[in-house]
C-alpha positions as CSV (number, residue, x, y, z in Angstrom):
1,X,22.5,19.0,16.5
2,X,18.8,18.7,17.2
3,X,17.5,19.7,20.4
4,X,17.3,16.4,23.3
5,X,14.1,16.1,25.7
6,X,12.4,12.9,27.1
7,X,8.8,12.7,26.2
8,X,8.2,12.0,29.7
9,X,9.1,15.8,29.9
10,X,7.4,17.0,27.6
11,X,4.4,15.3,29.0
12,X,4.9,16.6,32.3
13,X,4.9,20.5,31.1
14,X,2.2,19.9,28.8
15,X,-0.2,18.6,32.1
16,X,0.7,22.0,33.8
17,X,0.2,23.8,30.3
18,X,-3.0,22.8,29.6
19,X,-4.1,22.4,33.8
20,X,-5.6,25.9,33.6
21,X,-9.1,23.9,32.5
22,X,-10.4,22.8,35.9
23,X,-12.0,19.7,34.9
24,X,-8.2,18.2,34.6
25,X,-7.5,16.1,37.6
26,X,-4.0,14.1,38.2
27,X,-3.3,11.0,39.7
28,X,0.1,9.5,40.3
29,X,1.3,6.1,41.3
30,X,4.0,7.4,43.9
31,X,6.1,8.3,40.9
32,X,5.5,12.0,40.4
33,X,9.4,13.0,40.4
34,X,9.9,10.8,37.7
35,X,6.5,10.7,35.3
36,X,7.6,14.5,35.5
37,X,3.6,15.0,36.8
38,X,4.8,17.0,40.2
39,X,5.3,19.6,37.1
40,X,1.4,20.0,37.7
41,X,1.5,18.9,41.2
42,X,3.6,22.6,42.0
43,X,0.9,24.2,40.0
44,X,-2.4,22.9,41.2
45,X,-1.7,21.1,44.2
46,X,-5.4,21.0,44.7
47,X,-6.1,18.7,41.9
48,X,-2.9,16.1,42.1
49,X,-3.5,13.2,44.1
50,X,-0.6,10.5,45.0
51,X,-2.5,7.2,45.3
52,X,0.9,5.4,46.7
53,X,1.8,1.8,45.4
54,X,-1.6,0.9,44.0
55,X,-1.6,1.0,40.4
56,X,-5.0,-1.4,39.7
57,X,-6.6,1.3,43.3
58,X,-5.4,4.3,41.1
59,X,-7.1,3.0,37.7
60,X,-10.7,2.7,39.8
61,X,-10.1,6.0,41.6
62,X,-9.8,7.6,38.2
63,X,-12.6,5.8,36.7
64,X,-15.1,7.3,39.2
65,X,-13.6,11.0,39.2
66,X,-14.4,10.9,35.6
67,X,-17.8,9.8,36.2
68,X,-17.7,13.6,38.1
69,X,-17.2,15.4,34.7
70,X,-13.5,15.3,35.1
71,X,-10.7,14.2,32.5
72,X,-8.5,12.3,34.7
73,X,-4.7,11.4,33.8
74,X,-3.3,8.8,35.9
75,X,0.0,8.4,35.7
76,X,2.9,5.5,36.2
77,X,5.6,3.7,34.7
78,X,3.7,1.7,31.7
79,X,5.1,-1.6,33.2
80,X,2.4,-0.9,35.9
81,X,0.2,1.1,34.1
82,X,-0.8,-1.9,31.7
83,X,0.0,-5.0,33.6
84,X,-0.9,-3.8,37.4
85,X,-3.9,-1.9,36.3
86,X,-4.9,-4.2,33.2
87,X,-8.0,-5.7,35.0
88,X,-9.2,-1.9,36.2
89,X,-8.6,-0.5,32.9
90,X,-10.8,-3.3,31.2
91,X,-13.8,-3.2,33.2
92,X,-13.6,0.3,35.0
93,X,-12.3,2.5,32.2
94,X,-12.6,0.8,28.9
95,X,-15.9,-0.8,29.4
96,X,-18.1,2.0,30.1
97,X,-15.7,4.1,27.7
98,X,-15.2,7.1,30.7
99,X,-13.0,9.8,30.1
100,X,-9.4,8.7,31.6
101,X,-6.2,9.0,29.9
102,X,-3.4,6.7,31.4
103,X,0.2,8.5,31.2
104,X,2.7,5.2,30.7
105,X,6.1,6.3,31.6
106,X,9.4,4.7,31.1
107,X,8.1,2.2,28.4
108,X,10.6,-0.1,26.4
109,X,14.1,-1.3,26.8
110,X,15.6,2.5,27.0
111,X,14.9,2.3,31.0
112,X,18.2,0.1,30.8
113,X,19.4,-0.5,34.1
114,X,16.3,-1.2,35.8
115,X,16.1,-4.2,33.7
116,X,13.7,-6.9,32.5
117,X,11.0,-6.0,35.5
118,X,10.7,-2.5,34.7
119,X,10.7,-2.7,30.5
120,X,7.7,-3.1,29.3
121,X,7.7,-4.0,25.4
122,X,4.2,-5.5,25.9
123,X,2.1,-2.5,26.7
124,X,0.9,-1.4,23.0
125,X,-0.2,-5.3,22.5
126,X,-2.2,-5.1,25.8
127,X,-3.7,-1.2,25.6
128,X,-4.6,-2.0,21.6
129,X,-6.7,-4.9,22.3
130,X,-9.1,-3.8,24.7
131,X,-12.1,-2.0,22.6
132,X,-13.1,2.0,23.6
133,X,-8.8,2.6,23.9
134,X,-7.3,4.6,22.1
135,X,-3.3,4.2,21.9
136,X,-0.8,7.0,21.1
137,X,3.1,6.3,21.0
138,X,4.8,10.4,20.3
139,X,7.7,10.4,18.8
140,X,9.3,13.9,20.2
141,X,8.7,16.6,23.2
142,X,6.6,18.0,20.3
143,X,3.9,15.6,19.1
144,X,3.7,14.7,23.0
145,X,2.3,18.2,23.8
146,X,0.0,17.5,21.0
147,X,-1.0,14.3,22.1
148,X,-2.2,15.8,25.5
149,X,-4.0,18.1,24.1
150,X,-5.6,15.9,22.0
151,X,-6.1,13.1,24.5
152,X,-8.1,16.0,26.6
153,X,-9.9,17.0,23.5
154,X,-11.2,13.5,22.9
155,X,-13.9,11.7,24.8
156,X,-12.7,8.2,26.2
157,X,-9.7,6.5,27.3
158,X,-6.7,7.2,25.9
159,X,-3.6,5.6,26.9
160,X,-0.4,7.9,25.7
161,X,3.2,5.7,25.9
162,X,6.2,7.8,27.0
163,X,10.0,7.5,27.4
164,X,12.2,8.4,30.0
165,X,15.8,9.0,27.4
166,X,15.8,12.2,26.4
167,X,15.3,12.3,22.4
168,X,15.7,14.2,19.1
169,X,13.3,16.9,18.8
170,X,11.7,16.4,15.4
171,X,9.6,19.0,14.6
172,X,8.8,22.5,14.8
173,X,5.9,23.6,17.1
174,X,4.9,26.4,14.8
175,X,4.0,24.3,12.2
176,X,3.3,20.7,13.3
177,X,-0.3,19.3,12.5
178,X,-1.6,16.8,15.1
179,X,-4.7,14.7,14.2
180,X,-5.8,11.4,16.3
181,X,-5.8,8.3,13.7
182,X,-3.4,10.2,11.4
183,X,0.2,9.2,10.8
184,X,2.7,11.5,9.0
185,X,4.9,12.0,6.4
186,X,8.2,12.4,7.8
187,X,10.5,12.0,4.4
188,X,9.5,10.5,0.6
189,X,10.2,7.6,-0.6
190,X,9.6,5.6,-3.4
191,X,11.7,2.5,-3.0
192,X,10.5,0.9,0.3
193,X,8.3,2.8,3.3
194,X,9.5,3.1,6.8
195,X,6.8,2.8,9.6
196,X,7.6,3.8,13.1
197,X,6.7,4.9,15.7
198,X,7.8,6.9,19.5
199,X,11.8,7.1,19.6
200,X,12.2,4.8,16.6
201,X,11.1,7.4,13.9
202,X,14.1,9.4,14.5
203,X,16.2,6.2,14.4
204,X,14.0,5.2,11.0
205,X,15.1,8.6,9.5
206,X,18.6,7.8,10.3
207,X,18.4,4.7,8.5
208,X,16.4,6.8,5.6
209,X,19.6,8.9,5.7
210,X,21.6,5.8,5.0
211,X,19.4,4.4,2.8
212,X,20.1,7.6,0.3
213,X,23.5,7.2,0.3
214,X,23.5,3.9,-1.2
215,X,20.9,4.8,-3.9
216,X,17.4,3.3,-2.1
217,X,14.6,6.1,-2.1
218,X,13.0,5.4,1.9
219,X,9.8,7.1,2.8
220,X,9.2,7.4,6.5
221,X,6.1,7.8,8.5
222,X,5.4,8.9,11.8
223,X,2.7,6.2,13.3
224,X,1.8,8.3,16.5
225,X,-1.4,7.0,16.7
226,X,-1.2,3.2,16.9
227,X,-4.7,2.8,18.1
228,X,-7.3,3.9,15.8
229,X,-4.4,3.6,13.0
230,X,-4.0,5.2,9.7
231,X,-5.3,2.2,7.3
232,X,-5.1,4.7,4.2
233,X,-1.9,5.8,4.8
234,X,-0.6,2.4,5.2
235,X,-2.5,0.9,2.1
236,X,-0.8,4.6,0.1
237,X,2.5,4.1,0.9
238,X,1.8,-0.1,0.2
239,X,0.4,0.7,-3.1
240,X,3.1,3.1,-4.4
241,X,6.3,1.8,-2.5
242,X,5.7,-2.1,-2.5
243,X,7.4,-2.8,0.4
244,X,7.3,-1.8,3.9
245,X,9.0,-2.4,7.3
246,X,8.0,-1.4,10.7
247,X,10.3,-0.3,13.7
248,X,9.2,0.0,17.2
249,X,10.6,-0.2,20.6
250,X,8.0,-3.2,22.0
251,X,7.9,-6.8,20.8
252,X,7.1,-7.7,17.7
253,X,4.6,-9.7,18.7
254,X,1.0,-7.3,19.0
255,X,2.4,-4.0,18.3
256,X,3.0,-1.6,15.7
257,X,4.2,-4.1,13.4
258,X,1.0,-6.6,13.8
259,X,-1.4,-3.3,13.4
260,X,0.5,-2.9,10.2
261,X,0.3,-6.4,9.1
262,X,-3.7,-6.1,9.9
263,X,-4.2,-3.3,7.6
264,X,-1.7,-5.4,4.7
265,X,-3.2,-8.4,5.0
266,X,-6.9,-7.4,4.5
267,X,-6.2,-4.6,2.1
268,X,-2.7,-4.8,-0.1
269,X,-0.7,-7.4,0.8
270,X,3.6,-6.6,0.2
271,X,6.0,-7.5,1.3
272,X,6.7,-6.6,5.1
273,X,9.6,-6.8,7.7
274,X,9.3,-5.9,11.6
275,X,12.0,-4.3,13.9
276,X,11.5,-4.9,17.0
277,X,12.2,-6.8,20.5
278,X,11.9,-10.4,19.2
279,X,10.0,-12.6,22.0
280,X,12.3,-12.1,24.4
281,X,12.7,-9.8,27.7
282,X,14.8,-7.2,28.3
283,X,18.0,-7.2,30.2
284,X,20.2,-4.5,32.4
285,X,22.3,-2.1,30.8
286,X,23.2,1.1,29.2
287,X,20.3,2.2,27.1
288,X,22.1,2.6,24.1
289,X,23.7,-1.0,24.3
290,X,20.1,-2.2,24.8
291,X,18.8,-0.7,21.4
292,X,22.3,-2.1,20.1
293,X,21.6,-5.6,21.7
294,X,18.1,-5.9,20.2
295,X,18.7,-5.1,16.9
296,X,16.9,-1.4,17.5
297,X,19.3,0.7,15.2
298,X,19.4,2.5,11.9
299,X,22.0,0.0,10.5
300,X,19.1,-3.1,11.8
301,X,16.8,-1.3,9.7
302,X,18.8,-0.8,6.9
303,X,19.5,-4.5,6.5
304,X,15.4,-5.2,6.8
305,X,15.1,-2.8,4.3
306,X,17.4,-4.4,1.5
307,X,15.4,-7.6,2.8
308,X,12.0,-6.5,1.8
309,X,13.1,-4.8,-1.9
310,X,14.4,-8.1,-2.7
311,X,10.9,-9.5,-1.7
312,X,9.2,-7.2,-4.1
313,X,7.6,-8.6,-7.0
């Protein structure tokens, strides 16, 4: 049985990994304990900074240390992160393109009992549409270590969505690849691709799994980066699957499935089915009755699956 750690963890460990570089500076939204950045906070007290309850004053803070030659994660629960911060993000990061990376905790349903105020399933629509962003969704404790690293490699603002249920580590640190823009290819497939992205691609490869069984050949890819995303992938596995359906834990409405539906649309139109949240908020409860409730589940992709092969030409 594979290996269980929240990418909110993993993101966490990967700040004080990579906090030996000076120029890394950490703000928190009064949330430390829980975005798992008081990991860095015990290691370099001296540059951690708890801005309290003031998500859009925390965004403008780290705008102008950046300006200071610092690469500045500021970090929250992605409910506040992109909604309470929007307007800072916008004009203070986004606009002049400065080198802040947001850390959006506890995104999608899977907070559970904190309920519809607290799960944000809007926050890859928001983050995706503001120009100078780039968005990254990791699927494991793996490809978030990556991400941080290549967040702090990259010039500009980068805005990395992370969970707080512990998931399925996927791969293997020793030989994982990690390239901004670049999805991967988790399992082939010939029948019908799977797209997903975060704590959906383990739940895609699941349904893969299933898929097999019955005689349908699913490819799955990893989507990590939603924001540049990976048009020729997308337009590869179109051209030699035919059919393609998306899974994410956001709405269906702007996210993964949209970007998707961009690249189709414009380049090699097949057919396509989403699974997602479907325009509605979130309710309290267990997290796995959640992802039950709204349709996020292997057998839910399974059934989109058989949908789209009968939709192929």
């Amino acid at each position: 049985m594979a290996q269980k750690i929240a990418t909110r963890e993993a993101y966490g460990n990967a700040l004080a990994e990579f906090g030996s570089d000076s120029r890394i500076v950490v703000l928190d939204a009064d949330l430390s304990k829980s975005t798992k950045t008081d990991t860095f906070k015990k290691k370099y007290p001296e540059r951690f900074f708890n801005m309290g309850i003031a998500e859009g004053n925390m965004m403008a803070t780290a705008a102008g240390i950046s300006t200071c030659g610092k690469i500045v994660f500021a970090s929250t629960f992605a409910i506040f992160a992109s909604e309470r911060g929007c307007e800072q993000i916008r004009n203070s990061i986004c606009y002049p393109a400065l080198n802040v990376k947001i850390g959006a905790s506890h995104a999608g349903i899977t907070v559970g009992e904190d309920g519809a105020s607290h799960q944000c399933i809007e926050d890859i629509a928001i983050m995706r549409a503001l120009p100078n962003m780039t968005v990254i969704c990791p699927a494991d404790a793996v490809e978030t270590r990556h991400a941080v690293k290549a967040a702090i490699e990259h010039d500009g603002p980068v805005y990395i969505r992370l969970g707080r249920m512990a998931v399925p580590v996927l791969y293997d640190e020793s030989s994982f690849r990690f390239e901004l823009g670049k999805g991967i290819e988790v399992a082939e497939g010939t029948d019908v691709t799977i797209i997903a992205t975060g704590m959906m691609v383990h739940i895609a490869m699941e349904a893969a799994e299933m898929l097999r069984q019955e005689g349908i050949s699913a490819r799955v890819i990893d989507i990590h980066t939603i924001k540049p995303i990976d048009r020729d992938l997308i337009i590869k596995a179109a051209r030699e699957t035919g059919a393609i359906v998306t899974a994410e834990e956001h709405t269906v409405m702007g996210g993964l499935g949209s970007a998707v539906a961009e690249v189709l649309v414009q380049n090699y139109p097949v057919p396509l089915k989403m699974v997602g949240v479907e325009d509605k908020f979130g309710k309290s409860g267990k997290p796995d009755r959640l992802m039950e409730m709204y349709g996020l589940t292997a057998g839910n992709i399974v059934g989109k699956v058989k949908d789209v092969i009968r939709m192929k030409k």
